[in-house]
N, C-alpha and C positions, 0 to 999 in steps of 0.2 A: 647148450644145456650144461655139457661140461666144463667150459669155461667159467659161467655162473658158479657152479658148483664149488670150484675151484677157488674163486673168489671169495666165497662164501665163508671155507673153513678158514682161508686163511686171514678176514675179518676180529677170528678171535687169538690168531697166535700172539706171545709174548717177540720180546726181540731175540731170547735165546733158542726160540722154537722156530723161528722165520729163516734166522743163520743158520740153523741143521736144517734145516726142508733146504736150503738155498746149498748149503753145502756140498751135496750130493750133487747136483746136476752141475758145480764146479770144478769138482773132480774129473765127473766125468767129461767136461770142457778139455781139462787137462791132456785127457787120454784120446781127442780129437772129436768130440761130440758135438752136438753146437752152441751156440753163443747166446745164453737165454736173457742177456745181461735186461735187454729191455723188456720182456715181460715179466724179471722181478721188479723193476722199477713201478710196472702199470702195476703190481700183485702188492707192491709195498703205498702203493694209495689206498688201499683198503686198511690197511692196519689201523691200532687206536690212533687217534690225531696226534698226542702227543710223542708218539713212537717212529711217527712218520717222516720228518725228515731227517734223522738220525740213521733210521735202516736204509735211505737212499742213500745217504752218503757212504753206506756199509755197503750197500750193492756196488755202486761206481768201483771202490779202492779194491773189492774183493777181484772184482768181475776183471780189474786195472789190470789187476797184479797177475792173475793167470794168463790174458793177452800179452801181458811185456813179455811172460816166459816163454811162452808159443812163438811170439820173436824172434827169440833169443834162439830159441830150439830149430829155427828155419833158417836162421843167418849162417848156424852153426853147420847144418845139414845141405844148406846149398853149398858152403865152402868146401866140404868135405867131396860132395858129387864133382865142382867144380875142378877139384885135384886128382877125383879119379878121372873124369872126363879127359883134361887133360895128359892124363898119361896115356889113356885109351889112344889117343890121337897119336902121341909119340911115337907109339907102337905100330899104327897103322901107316903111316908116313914111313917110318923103317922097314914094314915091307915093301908098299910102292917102293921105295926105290932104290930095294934089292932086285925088282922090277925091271928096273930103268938101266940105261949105261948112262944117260946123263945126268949131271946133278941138280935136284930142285933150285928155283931161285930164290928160294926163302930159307935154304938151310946151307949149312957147310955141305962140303961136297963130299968130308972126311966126317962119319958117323962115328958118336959116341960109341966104346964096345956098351952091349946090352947091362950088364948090372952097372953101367957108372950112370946108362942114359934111367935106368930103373930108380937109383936113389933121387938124381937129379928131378925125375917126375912126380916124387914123392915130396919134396921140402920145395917146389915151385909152384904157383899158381901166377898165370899171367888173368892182371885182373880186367883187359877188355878183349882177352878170347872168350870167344860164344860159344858153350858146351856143344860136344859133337857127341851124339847119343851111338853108344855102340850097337846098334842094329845095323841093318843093311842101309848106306850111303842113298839119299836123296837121290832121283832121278830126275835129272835134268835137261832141258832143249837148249843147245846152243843159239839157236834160230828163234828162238819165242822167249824175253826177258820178262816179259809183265808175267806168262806164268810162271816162270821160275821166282819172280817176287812175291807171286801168291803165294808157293812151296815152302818157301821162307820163310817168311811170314807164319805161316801156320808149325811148321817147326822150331822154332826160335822167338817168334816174338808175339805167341800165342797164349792167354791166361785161360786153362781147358776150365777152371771152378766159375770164373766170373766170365766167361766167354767174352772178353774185349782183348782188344790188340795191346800190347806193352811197349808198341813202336809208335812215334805219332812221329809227323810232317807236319810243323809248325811255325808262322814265321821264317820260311826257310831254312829252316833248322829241324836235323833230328831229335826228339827224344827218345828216353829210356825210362822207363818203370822199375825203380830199384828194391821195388820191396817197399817202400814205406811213401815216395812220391817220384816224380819225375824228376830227369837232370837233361841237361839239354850236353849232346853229343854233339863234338866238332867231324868237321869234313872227313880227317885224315882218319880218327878212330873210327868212322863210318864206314869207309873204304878200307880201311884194314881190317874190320870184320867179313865184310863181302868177299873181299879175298879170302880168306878163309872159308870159309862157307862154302864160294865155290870148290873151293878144292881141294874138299873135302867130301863132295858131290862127285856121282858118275854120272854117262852118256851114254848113249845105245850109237853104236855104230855098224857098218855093213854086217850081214850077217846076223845082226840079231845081239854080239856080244857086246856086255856091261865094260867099257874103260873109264878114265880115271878122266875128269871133265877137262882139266887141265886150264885154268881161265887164263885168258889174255887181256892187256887192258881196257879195250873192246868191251870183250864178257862185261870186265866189271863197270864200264861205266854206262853200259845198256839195263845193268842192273841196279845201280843206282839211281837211274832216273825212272826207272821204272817201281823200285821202294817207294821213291818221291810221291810218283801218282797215285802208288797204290794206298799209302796211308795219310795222304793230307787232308790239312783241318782247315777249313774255311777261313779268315781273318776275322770274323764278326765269334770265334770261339772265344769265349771269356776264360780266363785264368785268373782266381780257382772258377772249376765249374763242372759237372758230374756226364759222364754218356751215360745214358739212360735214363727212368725216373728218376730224379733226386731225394735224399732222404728227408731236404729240408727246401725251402723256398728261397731263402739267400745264404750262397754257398761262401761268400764269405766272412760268414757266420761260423766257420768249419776251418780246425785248426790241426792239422797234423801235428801229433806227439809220439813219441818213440813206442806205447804202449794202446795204439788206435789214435783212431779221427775224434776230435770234439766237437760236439755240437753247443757252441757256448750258451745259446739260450733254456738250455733244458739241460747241458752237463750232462749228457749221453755221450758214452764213447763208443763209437762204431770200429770193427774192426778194419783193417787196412784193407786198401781195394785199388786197381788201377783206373776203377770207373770214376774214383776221385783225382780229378784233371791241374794236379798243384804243383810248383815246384819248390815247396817250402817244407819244411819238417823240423819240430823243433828236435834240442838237443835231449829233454830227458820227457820221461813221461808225466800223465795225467795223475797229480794223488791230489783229493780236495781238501786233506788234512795237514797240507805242509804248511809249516811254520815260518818264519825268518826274522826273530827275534833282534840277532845282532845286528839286519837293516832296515828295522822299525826304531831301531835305539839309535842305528847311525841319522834318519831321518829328523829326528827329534834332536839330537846335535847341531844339525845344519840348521831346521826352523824352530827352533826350543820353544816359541809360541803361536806356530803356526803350523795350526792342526791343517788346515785346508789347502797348505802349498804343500803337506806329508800328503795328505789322501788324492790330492789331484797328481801328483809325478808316480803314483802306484795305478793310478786310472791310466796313465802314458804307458807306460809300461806293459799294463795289462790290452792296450789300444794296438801297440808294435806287436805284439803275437800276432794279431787277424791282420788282415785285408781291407776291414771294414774305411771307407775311404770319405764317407759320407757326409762327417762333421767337418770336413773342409781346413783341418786343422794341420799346422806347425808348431814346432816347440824349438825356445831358446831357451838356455840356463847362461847365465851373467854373473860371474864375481871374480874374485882376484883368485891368485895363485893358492892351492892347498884351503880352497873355500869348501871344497863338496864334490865341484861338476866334474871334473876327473873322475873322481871314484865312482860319480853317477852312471857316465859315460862308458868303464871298462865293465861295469856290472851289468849293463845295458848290451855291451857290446856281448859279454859270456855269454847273457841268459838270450840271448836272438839265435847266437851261433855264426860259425865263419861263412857258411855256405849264405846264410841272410843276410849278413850285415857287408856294408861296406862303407868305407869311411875317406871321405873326399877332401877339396878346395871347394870357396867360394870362385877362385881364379881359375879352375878347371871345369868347372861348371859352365863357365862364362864363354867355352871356347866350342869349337864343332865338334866335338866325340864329348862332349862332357858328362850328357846323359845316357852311353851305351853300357857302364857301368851297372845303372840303375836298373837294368831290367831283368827281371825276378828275383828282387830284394823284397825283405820288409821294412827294411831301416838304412836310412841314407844319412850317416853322420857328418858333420862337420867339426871333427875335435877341436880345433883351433881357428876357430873363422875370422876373418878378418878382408876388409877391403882392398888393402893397400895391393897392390899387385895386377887389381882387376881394371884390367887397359877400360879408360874414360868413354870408347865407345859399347866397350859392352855390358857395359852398366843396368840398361835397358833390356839385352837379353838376360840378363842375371834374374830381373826381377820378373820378366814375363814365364819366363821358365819355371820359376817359383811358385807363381799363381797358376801356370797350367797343369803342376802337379798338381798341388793344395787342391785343387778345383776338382779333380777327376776328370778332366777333359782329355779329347784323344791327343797324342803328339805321332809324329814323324820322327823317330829317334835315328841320326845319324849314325852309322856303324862305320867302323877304318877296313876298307877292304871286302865290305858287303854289303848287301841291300838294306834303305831304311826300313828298319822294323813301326809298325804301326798298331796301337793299342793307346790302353790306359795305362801308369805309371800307379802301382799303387804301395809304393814305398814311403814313407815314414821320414819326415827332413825333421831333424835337430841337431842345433845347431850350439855349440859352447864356445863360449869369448866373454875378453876380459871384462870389455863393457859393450852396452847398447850398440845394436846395428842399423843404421840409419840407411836402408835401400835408399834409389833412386826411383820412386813412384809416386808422382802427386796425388794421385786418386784418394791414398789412405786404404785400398785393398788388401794390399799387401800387409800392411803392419796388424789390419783387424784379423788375419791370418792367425799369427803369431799367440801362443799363449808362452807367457816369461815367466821365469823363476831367477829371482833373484838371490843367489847362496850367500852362506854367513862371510862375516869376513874374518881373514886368519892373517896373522903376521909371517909375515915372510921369514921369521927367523926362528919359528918354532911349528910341530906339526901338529894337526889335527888327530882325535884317537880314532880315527876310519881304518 
């Protein structure tokens, strides 16, 4: 009945009356309230028709712009915990072992004096130690690893608001939940938190008294396999993909931006969560009012009478943000020197970001690691393609690998030094050269892949105004 209600008055506000009703409960967003973004979007479908997609769009940018700062305000506030935490450690470690006659093997055996180790704790932050909370040390079994992985786990790599783990066992591989998506953690950084961790944990020994756990490599690798079991993800887990209910039905539909999750069919932004299972985030945030004048005018330079090769390479564009894999599509751009696709290409590469993007060979492709590169991209370039190079037997692999991406089908991705990884590839091939690429596939599958753009042509002895 309230709800009604609600809906009701706010049927007859104006737009400057909907922004103050809406204003208030942003503020108070501000000061850590909660996140109403989506029932003013359900509250701004009642408005006059003509008012109405106007004030969504004013919802989205307002509701944007206080999430990027609660961000900002949490990046800022972890680093700063981070630096105490860290010093807290310093400290405690320089009692241990005042403790001790022997010297730890992780530090000099000659201690900093106290105010050099105090500044030094002050302007350091090591960015893959694991805060160590100054309360009373973990109690730990030397004898029992899986619970001491569960201890961990719950201290370290626990989300108490969204109650999911921020550690996943994936593919063989660790993650980590940074706040805005996942990164995939190598061996060594995995094991040089464990070590820490443990030892920074105590033990109960005869008697009843609390010592210092002291791990041996032992400790840590009964621990690490035991992380392993304790947080791994099935092979059939898709990336992107949600634990829990999902907020939508196809997740990649859902776009990490610096300022919350987007949900492109509806242009809902969801605040950040680790129950969103992505390892993609772009570089800046969600505003539905940004402009880009100087690369609508550069467009119309390259194709001065082609409207539909300008609006289909901003569809490409808009394609490489998601996941979406569906349309089965690649992309070539084809012209001489200082035609366009350079400048396409590094604008393409900016607006992905370095963590997304990565930029290959045709002839690396074509080899046994060629596609351990590719996985958890959205964009797989090829700046400069060309065949010449690509040995005459693997011609055949070149083009089958093309069409097993294009296609969404599963691969076996060879890894140097590690197990094949097994999934979907769902990165983005485009591909720039001077002229046409002539694969080697009789079929004609492959080439019906392909969507081309053909750029303007430019003399080589003068430049384009890009």
């Amino acid at each position: 009945m309230q709800e009604q209600r609600e809906r009701s008055e706010v049927a007859h506000l104006s737009k400057t009356e909907f922004a103050q009703r809406m204003a208030k409960d942003v503020q108070a967003r501000s000061k850590g309230g909660p996140n109403l973004q989506a029932r003013y979007l359900e509250l701004a479908e009642q408005l006059a028709p003509e008012i109405v997609a106007e004030c969504k769009e004013k919802v989205i940018e307002v509701w944007g712009k206080v999430e990027e700062e609660l961000a900002r305000r949490r990046r800022e506030e972890a680093a700063a915990k981070e630096a105490a935490d860290f010093g807290e450690l310093r400290r405690r470690m320089r009692r241990r072992f005042a403790e001790r006659e022997e010297a730890s093997s992780f530090l000099p055996a000659k201690q900093p004096a106290a105010e050099d180790a105090e500044q030094s704790a002050q302007g350091e932050i090591a960015p893959t130690l694991v805060p160590v909370s100054p309360r009373e040390p973990l109690l730990l079994n030397p004898g029992a690893p899986y619970d001491n992985a569960q201890k961990l786990i719950t201290e370290y790599h626990w989300h108490s608001g969204q109650r999911v783990r921020t550690l996943q066992h994936y593919q063989r591989d660790f993650w980590k939940w940074d706040g805005t998506h996942w990164v995939q953690v190598d061996d060594d950084a995995a094991r040089s938190d464990v070590w820490k961790q443990l030892d920074a944990a105590d033990k109960i020994v005869k008697g009843g008294k609390r010592e210092r756990f002291e791990p041996s490599p032992h400790h840590v690798n009964g621990t690490m396999d035991a992380l392993r079991g304790a947080t791994s993800l099935p092979k059939s887990t898709l990336m992107p993909g949600w634990f829990g209910p999902a907020p939508a039905d196809d997740m990649q539909e859902m776009v990490a931006c610096q300022n919350g999750i987007l949900h492109l069919p509806t242009r809902r932004l969801f605040p950040h969560t680790p129950r969103f299972w992505s390892a993609n985030v772009l570089e800046f945030g969600y505003n539905p009012k940004a402009k880009a004048p100087r690369f609508e005018q550069f467009l119309r330079e390259v194709w001065p009478d082609d409207h539909e090769a300008q609006q289909s390479l901003l569809e490409m564009f808009g394609l490489c943000f998601t996941d979406i894999t569906k349309y089965h599509q690649a992309f070539m751009l084809v012209g001489p020197p200082r035609g366009g696709r350079g400048t396409i290409g590094r604008l393409l590469h900016g607006l992905i970001g370095e963590e997304n993007y990565v930029g290959t060979t045709l002839k690396a492709l074509s080899e046994p690691f060629g596609l351990e590169s590719f996985i958890g991209k959205k964009v797989v370039a090829f700046p400069d393609a060309r065949l010449e190079g690509v040995h005459p037997r693997n011609l055949s692999t070149l083009a089958e690998r093309l069409l097993t991406i294009t296609g969404g089908d599963d691969m076996h991705v060879n890894r140097k030094n590690a197990k094949y990884w097994e999934g979907k590839l769902t990165a983005r091939i485009v591909l720039f050269s001077n002229e046409l690429l002539r694969m080697q596939d009789q079929s004609g599958a492959l080439a019906s892949r392909f969507i081309v753009w053909q750029c303007a042509k430019a003399s080589l002895g003068e430049r384009t105004s890009t």
